[in-house]
MDTraj code that builds the backbone (N, CA, C; nanometers):
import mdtraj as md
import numpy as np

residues = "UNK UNK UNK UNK UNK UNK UNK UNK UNK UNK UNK UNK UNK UNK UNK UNK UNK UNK UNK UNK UNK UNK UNK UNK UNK UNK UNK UNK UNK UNK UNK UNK UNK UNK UNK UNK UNK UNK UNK UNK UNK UNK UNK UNK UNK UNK UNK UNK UNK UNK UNK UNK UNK UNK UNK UNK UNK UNK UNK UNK UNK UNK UNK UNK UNK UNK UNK UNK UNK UNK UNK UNK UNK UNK UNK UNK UNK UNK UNK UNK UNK UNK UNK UNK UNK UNK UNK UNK UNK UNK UNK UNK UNK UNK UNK UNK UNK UNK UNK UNK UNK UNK UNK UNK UNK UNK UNK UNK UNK UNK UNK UNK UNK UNK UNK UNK UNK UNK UNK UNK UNK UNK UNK UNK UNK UNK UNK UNK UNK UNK UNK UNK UNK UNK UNK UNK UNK UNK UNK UNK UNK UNK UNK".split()
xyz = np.array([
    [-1.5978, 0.0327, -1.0411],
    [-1.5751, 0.1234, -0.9317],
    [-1.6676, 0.2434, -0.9427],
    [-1.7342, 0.3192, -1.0419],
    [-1.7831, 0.4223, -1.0693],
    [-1.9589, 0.3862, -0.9925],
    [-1.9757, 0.2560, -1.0123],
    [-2.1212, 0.2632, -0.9504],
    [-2.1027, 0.2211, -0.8153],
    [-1.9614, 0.1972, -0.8008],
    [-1.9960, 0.1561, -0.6119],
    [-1.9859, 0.3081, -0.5564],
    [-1.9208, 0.3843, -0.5781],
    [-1.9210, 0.4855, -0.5093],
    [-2.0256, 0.6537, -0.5882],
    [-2.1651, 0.5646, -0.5968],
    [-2.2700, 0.6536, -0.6839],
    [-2.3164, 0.7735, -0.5687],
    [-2.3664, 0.8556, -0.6319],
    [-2.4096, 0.9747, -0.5207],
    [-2.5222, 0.9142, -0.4282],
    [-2.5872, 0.8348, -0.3954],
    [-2.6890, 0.8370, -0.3078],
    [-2.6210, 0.8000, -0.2178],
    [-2.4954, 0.7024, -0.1784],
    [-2.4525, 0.6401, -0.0761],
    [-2.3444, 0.7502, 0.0270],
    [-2.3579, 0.7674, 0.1250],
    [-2.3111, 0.8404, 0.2198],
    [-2.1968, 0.8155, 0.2214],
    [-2.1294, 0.9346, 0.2393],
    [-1.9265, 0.9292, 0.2737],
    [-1.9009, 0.7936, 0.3823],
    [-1.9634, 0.8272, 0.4590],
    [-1.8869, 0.7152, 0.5635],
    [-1.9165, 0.5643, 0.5289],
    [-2.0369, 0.5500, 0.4907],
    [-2.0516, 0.4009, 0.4002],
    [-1.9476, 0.3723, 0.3159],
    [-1.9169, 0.5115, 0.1996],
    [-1.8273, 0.4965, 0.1111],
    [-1.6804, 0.4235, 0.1566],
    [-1.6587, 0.5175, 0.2561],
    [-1.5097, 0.4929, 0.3480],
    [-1.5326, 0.3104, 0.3621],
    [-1.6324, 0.3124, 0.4381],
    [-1.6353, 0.1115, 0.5111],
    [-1.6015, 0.0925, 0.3565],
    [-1.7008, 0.0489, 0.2834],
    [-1.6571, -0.0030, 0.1237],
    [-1.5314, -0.0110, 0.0956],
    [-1.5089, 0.1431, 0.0904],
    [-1.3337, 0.0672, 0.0641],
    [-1.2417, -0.0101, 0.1415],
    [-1.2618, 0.0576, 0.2652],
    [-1.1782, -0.0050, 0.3810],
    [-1.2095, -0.1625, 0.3751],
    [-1.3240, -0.2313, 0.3643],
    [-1.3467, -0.3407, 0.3500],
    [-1.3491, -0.4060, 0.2273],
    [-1.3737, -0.3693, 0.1247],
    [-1.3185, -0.4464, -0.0135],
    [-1.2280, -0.4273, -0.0804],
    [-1.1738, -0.2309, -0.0990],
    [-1.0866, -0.2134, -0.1688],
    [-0.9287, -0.2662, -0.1185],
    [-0.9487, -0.2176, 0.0060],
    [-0.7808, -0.2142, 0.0798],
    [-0.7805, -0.3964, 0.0695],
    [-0.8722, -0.4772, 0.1085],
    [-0.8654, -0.5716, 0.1507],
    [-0.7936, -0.6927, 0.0359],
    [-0.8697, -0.6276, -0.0956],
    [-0.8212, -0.7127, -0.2292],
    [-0.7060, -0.6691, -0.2919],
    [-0.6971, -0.5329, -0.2243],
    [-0.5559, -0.4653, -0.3427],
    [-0.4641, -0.5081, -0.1976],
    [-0.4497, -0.5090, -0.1384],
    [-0.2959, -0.5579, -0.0228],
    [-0.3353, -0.7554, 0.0111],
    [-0.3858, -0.7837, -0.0973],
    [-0.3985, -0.9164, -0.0458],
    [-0.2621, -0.9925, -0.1080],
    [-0.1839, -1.0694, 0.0414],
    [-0.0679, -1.1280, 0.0116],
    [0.0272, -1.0257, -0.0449],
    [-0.0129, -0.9417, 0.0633],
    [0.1103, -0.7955, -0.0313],
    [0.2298, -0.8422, 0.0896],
    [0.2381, -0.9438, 0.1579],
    [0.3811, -0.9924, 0.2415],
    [0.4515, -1.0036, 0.2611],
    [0.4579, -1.0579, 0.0298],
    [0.5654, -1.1242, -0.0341],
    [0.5930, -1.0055, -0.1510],
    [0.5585, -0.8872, -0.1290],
    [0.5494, -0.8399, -0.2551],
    [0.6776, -0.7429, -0.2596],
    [0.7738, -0.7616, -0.3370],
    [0.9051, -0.6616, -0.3729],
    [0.8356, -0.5400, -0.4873],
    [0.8123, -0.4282, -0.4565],
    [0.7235, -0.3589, -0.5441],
    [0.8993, -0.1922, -0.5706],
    [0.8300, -0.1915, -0.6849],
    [0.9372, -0.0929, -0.7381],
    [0.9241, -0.0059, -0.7570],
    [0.9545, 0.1057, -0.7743],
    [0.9029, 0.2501, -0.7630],
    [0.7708, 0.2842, -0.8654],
    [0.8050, 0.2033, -0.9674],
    [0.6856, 0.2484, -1.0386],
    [0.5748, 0.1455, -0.9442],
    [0.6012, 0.0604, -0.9094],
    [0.4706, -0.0089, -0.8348],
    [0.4222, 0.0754, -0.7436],
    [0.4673, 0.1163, -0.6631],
    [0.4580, 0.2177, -0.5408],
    [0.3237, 0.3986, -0.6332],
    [0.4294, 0.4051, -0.7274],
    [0.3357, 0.5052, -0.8073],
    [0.2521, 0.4848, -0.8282],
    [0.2572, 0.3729, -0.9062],
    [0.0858, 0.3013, -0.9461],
    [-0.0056, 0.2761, -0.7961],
    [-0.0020, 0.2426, -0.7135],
    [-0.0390, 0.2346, -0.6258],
    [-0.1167, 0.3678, -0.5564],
    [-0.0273, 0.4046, -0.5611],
    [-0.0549, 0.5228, -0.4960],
    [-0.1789, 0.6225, -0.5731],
    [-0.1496, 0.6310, -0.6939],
    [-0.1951, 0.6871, -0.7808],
    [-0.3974, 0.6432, -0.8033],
    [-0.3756, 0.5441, -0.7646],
    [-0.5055, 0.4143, -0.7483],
    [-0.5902, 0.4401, -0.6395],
    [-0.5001, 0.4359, -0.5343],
    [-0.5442, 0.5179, -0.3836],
    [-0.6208, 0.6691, -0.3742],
    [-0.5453, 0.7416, -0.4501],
    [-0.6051, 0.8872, -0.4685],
    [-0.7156, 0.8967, -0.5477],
    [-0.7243, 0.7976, -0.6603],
    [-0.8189, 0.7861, -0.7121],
    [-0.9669, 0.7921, -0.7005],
    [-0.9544, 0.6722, -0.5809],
    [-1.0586, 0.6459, -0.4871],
    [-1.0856, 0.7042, -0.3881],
    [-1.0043, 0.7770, -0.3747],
    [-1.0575, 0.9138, -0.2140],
    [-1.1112, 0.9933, -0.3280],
    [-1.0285, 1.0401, -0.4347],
    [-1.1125, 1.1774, -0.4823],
    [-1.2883, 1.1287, -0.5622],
    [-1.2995, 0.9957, -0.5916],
    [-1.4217, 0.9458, -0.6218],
    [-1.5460, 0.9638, -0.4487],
    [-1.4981, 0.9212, -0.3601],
    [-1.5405, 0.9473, -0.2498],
    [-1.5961, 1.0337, -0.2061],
    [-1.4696, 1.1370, -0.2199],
    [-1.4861, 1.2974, -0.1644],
    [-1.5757, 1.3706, -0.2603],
    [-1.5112, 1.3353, -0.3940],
    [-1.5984, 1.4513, -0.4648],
    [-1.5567, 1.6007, -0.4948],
    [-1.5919, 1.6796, -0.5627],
    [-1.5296, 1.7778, -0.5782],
    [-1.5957, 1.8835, -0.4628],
    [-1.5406, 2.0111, -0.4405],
    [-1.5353, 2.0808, -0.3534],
    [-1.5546, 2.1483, -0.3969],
    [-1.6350, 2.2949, -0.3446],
    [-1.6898, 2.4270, -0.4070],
    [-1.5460, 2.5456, -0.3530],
    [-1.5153, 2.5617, -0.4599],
    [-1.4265, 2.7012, -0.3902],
    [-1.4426, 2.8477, -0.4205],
    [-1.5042, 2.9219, -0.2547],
    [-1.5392, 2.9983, -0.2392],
    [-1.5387, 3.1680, -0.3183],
    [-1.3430, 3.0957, -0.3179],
    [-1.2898, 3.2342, -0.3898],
    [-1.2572, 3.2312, -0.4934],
    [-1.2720, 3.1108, -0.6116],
    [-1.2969, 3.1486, -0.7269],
    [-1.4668, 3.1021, -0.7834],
    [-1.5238, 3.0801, -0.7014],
    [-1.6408, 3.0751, -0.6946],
    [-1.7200, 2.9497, -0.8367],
    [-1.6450, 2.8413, -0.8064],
    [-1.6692, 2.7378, -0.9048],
    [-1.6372, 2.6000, -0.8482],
    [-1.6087, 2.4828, -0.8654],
    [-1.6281, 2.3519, -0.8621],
    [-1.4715, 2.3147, -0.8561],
    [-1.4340, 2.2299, -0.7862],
    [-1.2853, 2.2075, -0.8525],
    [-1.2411, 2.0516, -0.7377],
    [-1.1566, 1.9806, -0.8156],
    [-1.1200, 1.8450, -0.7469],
    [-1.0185, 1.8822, -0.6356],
    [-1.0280, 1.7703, -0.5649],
    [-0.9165, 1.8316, -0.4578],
    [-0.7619, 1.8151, -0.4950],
    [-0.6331, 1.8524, -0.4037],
    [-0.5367, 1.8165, -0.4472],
    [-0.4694, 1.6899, -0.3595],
    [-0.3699, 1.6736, -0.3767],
    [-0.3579, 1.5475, -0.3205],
    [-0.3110, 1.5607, -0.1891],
    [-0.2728, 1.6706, -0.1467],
    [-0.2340, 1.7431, 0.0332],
    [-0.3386, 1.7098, 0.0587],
    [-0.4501, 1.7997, 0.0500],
    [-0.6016, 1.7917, 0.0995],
    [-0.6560, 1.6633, 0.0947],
    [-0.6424, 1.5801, -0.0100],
    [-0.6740, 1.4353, 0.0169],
    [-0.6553, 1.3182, 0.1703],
    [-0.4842, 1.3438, 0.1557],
    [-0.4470, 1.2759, 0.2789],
    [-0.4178, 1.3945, 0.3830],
    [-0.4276, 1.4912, 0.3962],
    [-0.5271, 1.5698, 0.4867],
    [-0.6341, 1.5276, 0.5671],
    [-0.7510, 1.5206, 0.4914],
    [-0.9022, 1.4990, 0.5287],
    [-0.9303, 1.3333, 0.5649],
    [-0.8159, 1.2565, 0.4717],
    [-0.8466, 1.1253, 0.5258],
    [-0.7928, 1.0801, 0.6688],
    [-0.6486, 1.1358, 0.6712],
    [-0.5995, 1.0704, 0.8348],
    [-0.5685, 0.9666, 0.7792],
    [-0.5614, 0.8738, 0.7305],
    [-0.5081, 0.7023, 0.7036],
    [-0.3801, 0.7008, 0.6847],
    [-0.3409, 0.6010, 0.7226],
    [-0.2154, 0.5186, 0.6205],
    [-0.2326, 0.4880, 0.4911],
    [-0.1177, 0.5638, 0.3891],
    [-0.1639, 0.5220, 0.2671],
    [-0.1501, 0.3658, 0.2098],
    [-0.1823, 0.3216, 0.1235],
    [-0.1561, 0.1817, 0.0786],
    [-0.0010, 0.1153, 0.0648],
    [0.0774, 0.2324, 0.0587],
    [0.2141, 0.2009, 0.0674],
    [0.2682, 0.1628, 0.2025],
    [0.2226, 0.2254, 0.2944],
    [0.2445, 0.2337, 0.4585],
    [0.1914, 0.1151, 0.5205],
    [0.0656, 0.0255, 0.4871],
    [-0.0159, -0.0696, 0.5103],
    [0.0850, -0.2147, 0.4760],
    [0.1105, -0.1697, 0.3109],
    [0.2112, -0.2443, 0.2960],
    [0.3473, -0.2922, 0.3600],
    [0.3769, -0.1759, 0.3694],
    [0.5055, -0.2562, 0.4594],
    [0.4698, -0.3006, 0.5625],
    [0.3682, -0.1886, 0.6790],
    [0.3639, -0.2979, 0.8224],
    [0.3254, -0.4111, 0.7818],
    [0.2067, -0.4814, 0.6790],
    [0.2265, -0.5998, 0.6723],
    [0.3747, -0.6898, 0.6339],
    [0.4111, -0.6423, 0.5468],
    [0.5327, -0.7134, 0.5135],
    [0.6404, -0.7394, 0.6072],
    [0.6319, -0.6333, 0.7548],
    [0.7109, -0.6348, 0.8548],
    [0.6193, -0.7040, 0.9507],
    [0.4695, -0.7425, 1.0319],
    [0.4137, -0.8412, 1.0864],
    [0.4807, -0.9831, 1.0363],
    [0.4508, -1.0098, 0.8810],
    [0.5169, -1.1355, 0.8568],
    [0.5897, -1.1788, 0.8758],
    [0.7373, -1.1047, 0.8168],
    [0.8522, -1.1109, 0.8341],
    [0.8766, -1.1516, 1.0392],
    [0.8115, -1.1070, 1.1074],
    [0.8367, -1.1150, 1.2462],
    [0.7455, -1.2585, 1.2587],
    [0.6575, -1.3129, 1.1915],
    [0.6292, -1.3990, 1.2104],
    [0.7056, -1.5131, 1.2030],
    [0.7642, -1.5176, 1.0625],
    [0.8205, -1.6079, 0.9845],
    [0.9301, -1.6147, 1.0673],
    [1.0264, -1.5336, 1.1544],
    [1.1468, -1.5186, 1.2438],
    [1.1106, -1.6313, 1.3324],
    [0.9819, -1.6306, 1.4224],
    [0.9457, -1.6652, 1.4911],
    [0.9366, -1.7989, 1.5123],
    [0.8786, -1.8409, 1.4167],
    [0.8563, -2.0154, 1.3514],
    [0.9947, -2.1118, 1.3790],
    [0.9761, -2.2219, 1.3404],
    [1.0625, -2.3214, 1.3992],
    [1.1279, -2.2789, 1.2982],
    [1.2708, -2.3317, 1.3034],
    [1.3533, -2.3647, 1.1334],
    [1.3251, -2.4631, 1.0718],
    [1.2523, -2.5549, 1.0289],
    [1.2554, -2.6224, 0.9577],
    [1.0745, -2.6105, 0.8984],
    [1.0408, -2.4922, 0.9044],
    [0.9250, -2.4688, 0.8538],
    [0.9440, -2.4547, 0.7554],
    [0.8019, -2.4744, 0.6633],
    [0.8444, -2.4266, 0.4793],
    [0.8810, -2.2680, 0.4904],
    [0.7978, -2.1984, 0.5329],
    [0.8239, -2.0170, 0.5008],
    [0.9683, -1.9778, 0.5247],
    [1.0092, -2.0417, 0.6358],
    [1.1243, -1.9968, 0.6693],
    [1.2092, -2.0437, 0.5836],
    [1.2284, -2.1894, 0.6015],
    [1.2860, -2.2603, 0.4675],
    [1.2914, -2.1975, 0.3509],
    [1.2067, -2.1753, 0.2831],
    [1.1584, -2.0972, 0.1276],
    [1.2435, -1.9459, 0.2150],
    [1.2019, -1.8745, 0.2960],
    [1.2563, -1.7350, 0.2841],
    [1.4381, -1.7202, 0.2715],
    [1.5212, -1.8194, 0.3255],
    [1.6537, -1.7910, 0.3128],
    [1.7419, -1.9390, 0.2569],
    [1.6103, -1.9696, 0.1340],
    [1.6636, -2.0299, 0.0373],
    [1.7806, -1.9853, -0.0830],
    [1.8617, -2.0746, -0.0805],
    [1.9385, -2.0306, -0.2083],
    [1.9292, -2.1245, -0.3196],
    [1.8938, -2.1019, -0.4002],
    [1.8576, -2.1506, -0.5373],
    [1.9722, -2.1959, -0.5905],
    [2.0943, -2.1188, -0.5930],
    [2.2336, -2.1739, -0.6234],
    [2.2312, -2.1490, -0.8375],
    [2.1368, -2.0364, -0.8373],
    [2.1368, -1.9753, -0.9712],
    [2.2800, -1.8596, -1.0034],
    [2.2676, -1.7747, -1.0975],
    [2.3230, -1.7093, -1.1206],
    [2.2544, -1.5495, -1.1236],
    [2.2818, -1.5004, -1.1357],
    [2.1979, -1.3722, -1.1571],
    [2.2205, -1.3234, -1.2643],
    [2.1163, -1.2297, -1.3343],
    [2.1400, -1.1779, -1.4533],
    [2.2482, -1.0393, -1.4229],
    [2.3026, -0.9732, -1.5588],
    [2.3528, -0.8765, -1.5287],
    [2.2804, -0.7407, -1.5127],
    [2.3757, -0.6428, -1.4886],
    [2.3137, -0.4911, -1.4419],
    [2.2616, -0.5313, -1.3164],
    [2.1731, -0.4322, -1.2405],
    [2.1345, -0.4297, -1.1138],
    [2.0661, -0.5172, -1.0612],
    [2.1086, -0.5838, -0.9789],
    [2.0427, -0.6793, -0.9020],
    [1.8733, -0.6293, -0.8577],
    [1.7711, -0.7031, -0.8746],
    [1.6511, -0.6568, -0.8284],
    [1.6157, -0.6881, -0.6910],
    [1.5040, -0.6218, -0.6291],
    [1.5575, -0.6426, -0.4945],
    [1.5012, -0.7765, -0.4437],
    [1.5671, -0.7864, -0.3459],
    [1.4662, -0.9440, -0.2806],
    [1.4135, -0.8949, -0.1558],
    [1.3480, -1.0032, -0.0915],
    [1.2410, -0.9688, 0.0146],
    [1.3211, -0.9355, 0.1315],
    [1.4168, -1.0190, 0.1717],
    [1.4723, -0.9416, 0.2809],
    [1.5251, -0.7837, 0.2868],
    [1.5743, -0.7624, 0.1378],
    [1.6196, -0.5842, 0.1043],
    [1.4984, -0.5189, 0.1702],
    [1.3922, -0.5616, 0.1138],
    [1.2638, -0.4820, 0.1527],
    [1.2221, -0.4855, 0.2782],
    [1.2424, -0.5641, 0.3581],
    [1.2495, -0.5790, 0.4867],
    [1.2919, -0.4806, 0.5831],
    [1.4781, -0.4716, 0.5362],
    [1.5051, -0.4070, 0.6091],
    [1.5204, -0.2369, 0.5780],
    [1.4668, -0.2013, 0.4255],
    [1.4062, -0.0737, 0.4298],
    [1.3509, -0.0467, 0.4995],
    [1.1810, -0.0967, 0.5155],
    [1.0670, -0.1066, 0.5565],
    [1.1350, -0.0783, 0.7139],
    [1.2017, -0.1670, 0.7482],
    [1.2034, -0.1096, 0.8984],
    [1.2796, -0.0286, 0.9107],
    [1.3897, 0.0297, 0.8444],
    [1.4396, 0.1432, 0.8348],
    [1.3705, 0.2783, 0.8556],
    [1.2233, 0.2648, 0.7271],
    [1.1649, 0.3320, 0.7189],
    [1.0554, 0.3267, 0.8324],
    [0.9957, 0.2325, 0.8817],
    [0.8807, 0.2200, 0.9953],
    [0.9484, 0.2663, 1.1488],
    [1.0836, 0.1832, 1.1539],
    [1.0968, 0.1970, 1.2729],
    [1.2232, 0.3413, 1.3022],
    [1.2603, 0.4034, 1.2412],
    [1.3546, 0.5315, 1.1837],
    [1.4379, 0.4942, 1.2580],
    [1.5296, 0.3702, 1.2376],
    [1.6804, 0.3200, 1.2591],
    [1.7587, 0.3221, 1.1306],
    [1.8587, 0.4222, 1.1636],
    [1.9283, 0.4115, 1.0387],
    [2.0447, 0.3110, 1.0022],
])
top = md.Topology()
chain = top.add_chain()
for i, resn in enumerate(residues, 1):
    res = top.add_residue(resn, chain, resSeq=i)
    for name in ("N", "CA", "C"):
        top.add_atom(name, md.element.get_by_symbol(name[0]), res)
traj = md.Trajectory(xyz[None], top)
């Protein structure tokens, strides 16, 4: 990552680059993905990474020295959806897909399969439909 985003190449090139390789490989088959708070952190954390490699540091005026940005100013200056936000609308496109489909398709089939296991104890982890209907909780603000 350090030589794709080297100083000769222009911000907005930089931006396509990611937009086209980074987002594209890190949310690939993110559909199926039940991610947990620390996933979400890590994520996120990955994301900022790569804007502040982008951006670069910033001159500030009034202490009159060099300094990285913070992470307001980050998604500030970018305007995007972060990688978490991308995530779910995909995971909610699918999910509306998979509704859609005949019943006796595999996805659908496989999605409200029961295995007829047991579960381990302590907290149940979540499954894809939980995340589902966060996600639209959270996308579509129905409580």
């Amino acid at each position: 990552m350090t030589n794709l985003f080297c100083c000769s190449i222009s911000k907005k090139l930089k931006f396509r680059l990611r937009n086209t390789t980074i987002d594209k490989t890190l949310t690939y088959a993110s559909e199926t993905w039940t991610l947990t708070k620390r996933d979400r952190e890590q994520l996120n954390i990955f994301e900022r990474e790569v804007y502040k490699r982008i951006l670069g540091p910033v001159y500030d005026n009034e202490k009159e020295n060099w300094r990285i940005l913070t992470n307001t100013e980050i998604y500030a200056s970018v305007k995007k959806p972060t990688i978490i936000e991308t995530v779910r609308l995909n995971r909610l496109c699918w999910f509306g897909h998979v509704q859609r489909v005949e019943g006796n398709r595999i996805p659908k089939r496989v999605l409200y399969m029961n295995l007829g296991t047991t579960r381990l104890r302590g907290r149940p982890r979540n499954r894809l439909q939980d995340e589902v209907r966060e996600d639209g909780r959270i996308v579509g603000g129905e409580g």
